[in-house]
N, C-alpha and C positions, 0 to 999 in steps of 0.2 A: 835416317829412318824417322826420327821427329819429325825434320822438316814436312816428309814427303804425310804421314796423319796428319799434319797442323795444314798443309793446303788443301786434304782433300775435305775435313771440316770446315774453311773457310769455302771452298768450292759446294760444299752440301748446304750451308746455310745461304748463301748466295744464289742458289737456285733454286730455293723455296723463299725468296723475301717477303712470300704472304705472313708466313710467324709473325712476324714483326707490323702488324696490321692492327691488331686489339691488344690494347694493355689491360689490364688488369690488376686494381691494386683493392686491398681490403683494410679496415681502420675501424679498431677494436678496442677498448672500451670507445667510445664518442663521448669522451669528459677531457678537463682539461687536461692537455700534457703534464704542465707544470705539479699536477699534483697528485696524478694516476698515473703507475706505466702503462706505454703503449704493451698491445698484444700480451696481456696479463688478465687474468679476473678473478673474482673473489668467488671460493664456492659457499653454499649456502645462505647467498643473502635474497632478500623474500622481492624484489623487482628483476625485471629481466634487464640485462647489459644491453645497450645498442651496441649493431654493429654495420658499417657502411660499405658496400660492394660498389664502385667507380671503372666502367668501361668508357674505353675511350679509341675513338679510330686514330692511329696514328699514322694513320696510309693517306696517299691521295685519290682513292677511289670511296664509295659507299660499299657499306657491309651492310646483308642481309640477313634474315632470319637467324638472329642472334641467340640462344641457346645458351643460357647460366644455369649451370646446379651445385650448389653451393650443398657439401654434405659436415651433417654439425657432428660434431664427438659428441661421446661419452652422456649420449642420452638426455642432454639436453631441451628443457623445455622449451621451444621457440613460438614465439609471439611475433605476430605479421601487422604495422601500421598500416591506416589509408595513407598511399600515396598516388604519383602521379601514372608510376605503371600501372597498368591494372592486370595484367597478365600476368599473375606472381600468386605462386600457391607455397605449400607447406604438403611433401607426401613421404609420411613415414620420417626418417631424420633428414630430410634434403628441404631446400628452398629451389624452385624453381620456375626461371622465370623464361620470356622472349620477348625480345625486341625488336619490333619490323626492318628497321632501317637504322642506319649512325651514320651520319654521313662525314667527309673528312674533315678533321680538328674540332669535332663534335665530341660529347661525352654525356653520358646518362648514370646515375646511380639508385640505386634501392638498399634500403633500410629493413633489417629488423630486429628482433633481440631473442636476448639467450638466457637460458638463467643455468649456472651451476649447480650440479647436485649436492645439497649439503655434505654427502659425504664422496669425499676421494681423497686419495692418497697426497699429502702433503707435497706442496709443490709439482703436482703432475704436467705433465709435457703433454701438449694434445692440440690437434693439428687441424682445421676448418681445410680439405678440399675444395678446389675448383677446378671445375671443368666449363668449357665453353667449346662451341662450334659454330659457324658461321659458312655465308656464303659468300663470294667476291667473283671478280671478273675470269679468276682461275680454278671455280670448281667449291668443292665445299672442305673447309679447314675446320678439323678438332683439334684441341687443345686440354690435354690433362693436365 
């Protein structure tokens, strides 16, 4: 009975190889390793934390009309730098951007920062959302 689940999940993700098209990684505080943990932040300090969202095609076709909305916890102040996208807003607690095209072993990233509430619960656990969708030669792929 395992065997026959474990083929038919290796058979479902082998007939969707589009998943495996956009990576997506995020890199939280943006200060040194050596002297910050990663994916940790300080609440109540008076600048906002960078944070960096990295898409990348991992496929060998282009992707289209790319689709980031990055949703912040816990009410979070968010502060949006100039950068090079320019399609990139801030509505209500989301960052949301779109990227015309990536084409393959291409990658694009967007920046922005966060500031913690001075007050929360000691050591709290709190989790940045991403979603993505995109287009490719198979139709259109979301990604929660």
């Amino acid at each position: 009975m395992k065997r026959l689940i474990c083929i038919l999940l290796i058979l479902l993700y082998l007939s969707n190889p589009a998943i495996a098209d956009l990576d997506v990684e995020m890199t939280i505080p943006l200060k040194s390793k050596e002297i910050y943990d990663p994916n940790k932040l300080i609440a109540g300090v008076t600048w906002h934390e960078r944070a960096q969202v990295t898409l990348s095609n991992t496929g060998d076709k282009p992707l289209y009309d790319i689709e980031v909305v990055v949703d912040v916890p816990l009410q979070m102040d968010i502060d949006l730098p100039l950068q090079e996208i320019s399609d990139i807003n801030v509505e209500g607690q989301s960052i949301k951007t779109r990227i015309q095209e990536l084409k393959p072993g291409e990658s694009v990233d967007f920046i922005f920062g966060v500031k913690p509430p001075a007050s929360i619960e000691f050591r709290k656990d709190a989790g940045f959302s991403i979603s993505t969708s995109y287009t490719n030669d198979t139709g259109n792929i979301q990604i929660l």
